[in-house]
N, C-alpha and C positions, 0 to 999 in steps of 0.2 A: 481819756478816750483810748479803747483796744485798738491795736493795729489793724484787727480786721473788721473793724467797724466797717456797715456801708455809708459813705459819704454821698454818693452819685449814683442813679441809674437812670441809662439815658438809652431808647430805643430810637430806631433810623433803621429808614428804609434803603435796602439795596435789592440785588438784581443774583437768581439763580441760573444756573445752569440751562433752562428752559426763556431766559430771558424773562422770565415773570416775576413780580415785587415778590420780595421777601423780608420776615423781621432781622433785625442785628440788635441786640442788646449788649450793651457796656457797662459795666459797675468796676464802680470806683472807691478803694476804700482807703480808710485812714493813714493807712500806710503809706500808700502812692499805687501799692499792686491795681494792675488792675487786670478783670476780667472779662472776656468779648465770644461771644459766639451768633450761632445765626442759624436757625431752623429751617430745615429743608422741608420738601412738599413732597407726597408720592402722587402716581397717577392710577394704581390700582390701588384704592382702598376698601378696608376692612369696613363694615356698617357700625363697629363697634370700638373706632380708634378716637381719640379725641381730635376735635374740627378745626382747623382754619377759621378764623376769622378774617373773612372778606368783604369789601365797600358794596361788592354790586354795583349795579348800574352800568352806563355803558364804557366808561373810561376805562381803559386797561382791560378791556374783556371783562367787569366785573371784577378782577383778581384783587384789585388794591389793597391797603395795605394800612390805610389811616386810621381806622377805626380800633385795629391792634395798636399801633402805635400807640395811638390815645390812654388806652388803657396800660401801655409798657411807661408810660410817662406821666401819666396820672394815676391811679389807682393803686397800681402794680408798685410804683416808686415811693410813695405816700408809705407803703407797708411795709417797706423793708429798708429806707433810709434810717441809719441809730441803729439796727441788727447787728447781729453778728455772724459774716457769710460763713465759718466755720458749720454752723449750726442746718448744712444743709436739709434734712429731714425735717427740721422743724418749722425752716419756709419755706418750704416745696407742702406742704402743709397746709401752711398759712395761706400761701398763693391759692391751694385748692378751696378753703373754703371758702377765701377772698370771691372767686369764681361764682362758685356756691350751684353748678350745674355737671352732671355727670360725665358730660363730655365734652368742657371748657369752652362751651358756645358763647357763652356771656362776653367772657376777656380774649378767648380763642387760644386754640393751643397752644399757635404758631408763637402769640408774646408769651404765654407760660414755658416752652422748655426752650424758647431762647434764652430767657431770664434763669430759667435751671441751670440750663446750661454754661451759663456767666458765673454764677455763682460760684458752680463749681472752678471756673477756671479763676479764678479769684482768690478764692480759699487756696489755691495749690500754689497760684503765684506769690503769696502773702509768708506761705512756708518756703517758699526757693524753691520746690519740687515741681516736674512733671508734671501731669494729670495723671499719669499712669503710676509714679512712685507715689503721690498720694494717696492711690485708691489703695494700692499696693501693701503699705506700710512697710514691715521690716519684714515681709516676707519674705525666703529665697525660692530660687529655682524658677524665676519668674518660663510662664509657657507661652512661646511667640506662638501666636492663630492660623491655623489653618485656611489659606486663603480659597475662595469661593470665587472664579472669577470669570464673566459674561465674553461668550468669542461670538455666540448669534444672537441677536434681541429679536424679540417678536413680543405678540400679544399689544398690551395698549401701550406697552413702548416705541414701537412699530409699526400703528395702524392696522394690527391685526394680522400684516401679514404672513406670519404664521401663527398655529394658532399657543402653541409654547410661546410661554413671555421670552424663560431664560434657556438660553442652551449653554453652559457653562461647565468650566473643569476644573480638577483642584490635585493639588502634584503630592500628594499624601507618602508616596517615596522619597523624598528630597531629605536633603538634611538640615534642612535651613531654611527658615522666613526667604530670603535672597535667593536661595537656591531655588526657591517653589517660583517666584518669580522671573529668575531665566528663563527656567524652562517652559512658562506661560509666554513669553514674549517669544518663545521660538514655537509653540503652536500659534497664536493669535497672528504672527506672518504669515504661517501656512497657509492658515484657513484663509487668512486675505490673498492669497496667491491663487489659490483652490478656486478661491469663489469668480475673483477674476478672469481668469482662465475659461470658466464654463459660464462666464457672462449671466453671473447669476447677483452680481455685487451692487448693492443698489445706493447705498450710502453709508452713513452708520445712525443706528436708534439711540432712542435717550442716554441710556448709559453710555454709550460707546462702544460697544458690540456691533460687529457687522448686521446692514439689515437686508435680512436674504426675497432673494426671488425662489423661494421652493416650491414644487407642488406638494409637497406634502412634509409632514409632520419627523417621517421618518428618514426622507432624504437628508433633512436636514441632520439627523442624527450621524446618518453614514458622512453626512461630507465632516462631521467632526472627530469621526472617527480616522478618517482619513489624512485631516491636518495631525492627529497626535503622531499619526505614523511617518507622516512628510517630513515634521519636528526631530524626526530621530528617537522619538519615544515609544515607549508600548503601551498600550489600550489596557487598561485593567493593569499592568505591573507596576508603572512607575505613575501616569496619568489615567487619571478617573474622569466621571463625568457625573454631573449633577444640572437638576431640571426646577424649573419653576415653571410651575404647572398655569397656576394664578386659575384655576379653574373657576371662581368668584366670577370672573368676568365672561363666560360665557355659558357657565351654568347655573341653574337655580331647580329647586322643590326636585332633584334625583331626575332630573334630566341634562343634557349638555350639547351642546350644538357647535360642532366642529366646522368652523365655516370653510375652513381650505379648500376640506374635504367634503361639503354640503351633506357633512351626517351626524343623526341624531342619535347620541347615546344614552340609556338608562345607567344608573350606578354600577348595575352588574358587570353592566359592556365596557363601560369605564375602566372599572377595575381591571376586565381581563386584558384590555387593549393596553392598562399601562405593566402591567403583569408580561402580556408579552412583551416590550420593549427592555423591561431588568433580564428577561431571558438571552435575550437579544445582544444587548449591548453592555459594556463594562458601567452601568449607572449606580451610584452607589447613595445616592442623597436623590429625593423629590420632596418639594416646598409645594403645596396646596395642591394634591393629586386631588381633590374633591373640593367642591364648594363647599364657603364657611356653614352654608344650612345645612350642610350631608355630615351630618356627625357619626352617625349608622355606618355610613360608607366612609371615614375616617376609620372607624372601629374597625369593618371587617378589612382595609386595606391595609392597615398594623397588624391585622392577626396574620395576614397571607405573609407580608413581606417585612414583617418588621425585624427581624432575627437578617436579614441581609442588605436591607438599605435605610438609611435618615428617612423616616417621614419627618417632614419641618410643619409645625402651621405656622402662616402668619396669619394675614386676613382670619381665620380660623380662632388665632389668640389673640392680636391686635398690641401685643403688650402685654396681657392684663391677667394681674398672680390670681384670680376668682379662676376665669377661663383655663389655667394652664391647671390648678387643680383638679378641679373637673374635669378633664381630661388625660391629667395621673390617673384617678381613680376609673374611668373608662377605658381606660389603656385606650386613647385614639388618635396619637402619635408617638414620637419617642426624641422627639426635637422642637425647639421653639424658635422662633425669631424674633431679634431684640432689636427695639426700633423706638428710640425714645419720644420719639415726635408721636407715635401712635398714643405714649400713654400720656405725656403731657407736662411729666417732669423725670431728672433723673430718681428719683426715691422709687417712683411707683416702676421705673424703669429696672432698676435696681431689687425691684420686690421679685417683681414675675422671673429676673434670671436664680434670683436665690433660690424660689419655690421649683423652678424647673432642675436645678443642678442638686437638690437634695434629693430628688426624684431618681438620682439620674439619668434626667433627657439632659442633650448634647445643646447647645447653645451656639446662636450665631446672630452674631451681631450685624447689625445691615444699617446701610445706607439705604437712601430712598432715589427714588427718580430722578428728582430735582433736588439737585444738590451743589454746592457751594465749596469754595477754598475750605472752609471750618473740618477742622480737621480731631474734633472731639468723640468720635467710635475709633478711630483707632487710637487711644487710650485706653477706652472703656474697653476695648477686645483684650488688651494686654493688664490692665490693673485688672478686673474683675476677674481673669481667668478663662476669658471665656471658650477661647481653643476655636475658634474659627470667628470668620472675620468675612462678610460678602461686600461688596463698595456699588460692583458694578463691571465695566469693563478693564481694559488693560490700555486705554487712550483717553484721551480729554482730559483735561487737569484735575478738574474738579475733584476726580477719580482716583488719578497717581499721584495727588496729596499727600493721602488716607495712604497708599500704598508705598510711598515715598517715607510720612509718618514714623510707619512699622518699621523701615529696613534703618532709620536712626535709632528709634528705641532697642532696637536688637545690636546695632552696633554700640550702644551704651551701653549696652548689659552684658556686654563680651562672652565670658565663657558661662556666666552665669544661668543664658539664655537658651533655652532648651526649644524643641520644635516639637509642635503638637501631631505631625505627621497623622498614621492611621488612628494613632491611640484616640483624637479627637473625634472618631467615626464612630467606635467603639462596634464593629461589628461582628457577630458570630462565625458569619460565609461572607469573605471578601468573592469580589468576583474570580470566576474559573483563573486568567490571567496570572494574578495574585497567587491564588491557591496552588498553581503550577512551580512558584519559583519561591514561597516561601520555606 
């Protein structure tokens, strides 16, 4: 019998971030290694990510969790006990056709990239390595990620209250993984101070982002402009800012309804309204300026601004190496988001960042909403390469895991460990700020 044979896999239910059931998968192999992860939930989703599988009915709000289970203990188990977890690609695979439906409704996503995700952590513990020295190999020069991280939440994080999901910053002048996050914990005080202060502080949303009383879209902007400065930082020099638009959720068919604001935008107006705000403000990254139907309005909003900030899709790509093609070839974005739970395992997870970094679009690995200790992207940010790394905010555990995570694997890798700073942006025209003092 190989050492990495599977002996066990055994799913159990536990509990996210959101208090709502989730899968946890364990595999057990011949060795004794064993592997454990646990799939998170988002709350904005893509129409084209692979599905949860939930009980329905009225217990638990529907959410349950037994019907995955079932199949992580039946089905799922039956087909890959006597494998060999090494052989990732090959039952990430298997599990799909096991499935045998587009987007893992049958067995549900939720038990397919827990069980991926076990897998992998299996395979790595069976070699004595990391997740990240495994994905890694004998590569050097390993690149710590550029952290992407939430100080206001809004959109369906936050009940909508504003109508931006993410208001978020990322310290692309730092020297260091660590470094980027001091100097985030000394704006994410401010802004809490700021908000405070003008009794605008109402608690905090899903990720752990403050969740604002704004009237509008762009106060909110200025009052984060204002914690970089309270921080001791500069706007555009040292700290950036980056948006998640999550436009999906209140646009469709090239219109968009800004509820703060009780106005209604065409794609044109879209565009120019978020066109003014890169004028505006030091913004150097937006995740889903346009719904995933506005591919048109993807296209022309990469022709306007692509040469000076990240368009990201997610909802837009969902995961998926077909969609991130197709959109090479469209030129209508210049960045993807990686989100394993959308595509359902790591392999297909693994395909869309290959296809996007040969491209060269920028890659960002993300957490979801609902999220859990499991601390398996930030690996994936640092083996794959991916040069940036979103989790969420900069409070609640669930979050400074993943961010806790990176600042061990950077101190393992000592001098070896290099910082993805602006290189990871990869931009033409940094904003004015930048352009002043480089």
């Amino acid at each position: 019998m190989s050492n990495t044979e599977i002996r066990k896999v055994q799913g159990r239910r536990v509990w996210d971030s959101r208090g709502r059931p989730t899968v946890e998968v364990e595999i057990e192999l011949a060795s004794g290694a064993i592997g454990r992860a646990i799939a998170p939930a988002g709350a904005s989703t893509g129409t084209g990510e692979a599905l949860d599988l939930r009980d329905g009915g009225s217990a638990l709000a529907g959410l349950g969790i037994n019907k995955a289970l079932a199949a992580v203990n039946g089905e799922i188990a039956r087909l890959l006990v006597g494998r060999d977890a090494r052989l990732q690609a090959e039952l990430d695979r298997a599990i799909i056709e096991l499935d045998g439906t587009q987007n893992r409704s049958r067995l549900g996503g939720n038990a397919s990239v827990a069980t991926s995700m076990a897998l992998l952590h299996a395979a790595a513990a069976a070699a004595d390595q990391p997740i990240w020295r495994y994905l890694a190999g004998s590569a050097k020069g390993i690149t710590m990620p550029l952290p992407e991280i939430q100080i206001f939440g809004g959109g369906a994080h936050a009940a909508r209250r504003v109508d931006v999901q993410d208001f978020m910053i990322m310290c692309p002048a730092a020297s260091t993984f660590s470094e980027a996050l001091e100097w985030t914990a000394e704006v994410y005080r401010a802004a809490g101070d700021i908000m405070k202060r003008a009794g605008k502080l109402q608690g905090v949303a899903d990720e752990g982002g403050y969740w604002p009383a704004f009237t509008s879209n762009e106060e909110a902007l200025d009052a984060l402009v204002r914690s970089i400065e309270a921080a001791g930082l500069r706007p555009g020099g040292e700290v950036a800012i980056s948006l998640d638009i999550a436009a999906s959720e209140f646009g469709r068919e090239g219109r968009y309804a800004l509820a703060l604001e009780g106005r209604q935008l065409d794609t044109a107006k879209m565009i120019d309204m978020l066109g003014g705000w890169l004028n505006a403000y030091p913004i150097v990254s937006i995740e889903d300026p346009l719904a995933e139907d506005d591919a048109d309005g993807f296209k022309e909003f990469t022709a306007r601004y692509g040469s000076r900030c990240q368009i990201i899709g997610d909802d837009f790509f969902v995961t998926n190496a077909a969609r991130v093609s197709e959109a090479i070839r469209d030129k209508s974005a210049n960045a993807v988001l990686i989100k394993p739970n959308q595509a359902g395992t790591i392999t297909e997870t693994f395909e869309a960042l290959a296809v996007a970094k040969q491209a060269g679009f920028r890659t960002i690995v993300s957490a979801r909403s609902g999220e859990t200790e499991d601390v398996t992207i930030a690996h994936l940010s640092v083996g794959w390469n991916a040069k940036q790394l979103k989790v969420g905010s900069f409070s609640r555990s669930e979050r400074m895991a993943k961010w806790n995570e990176v600042l061990r694997i950077e101190e393992a890798l000592g001098k070896e460990a290099s910082f993805a700073g602006w290189s990871a942006l990869d931009l033409a025209e940094k904003p004015a700020a930048v352009a002043a003092v480089s």
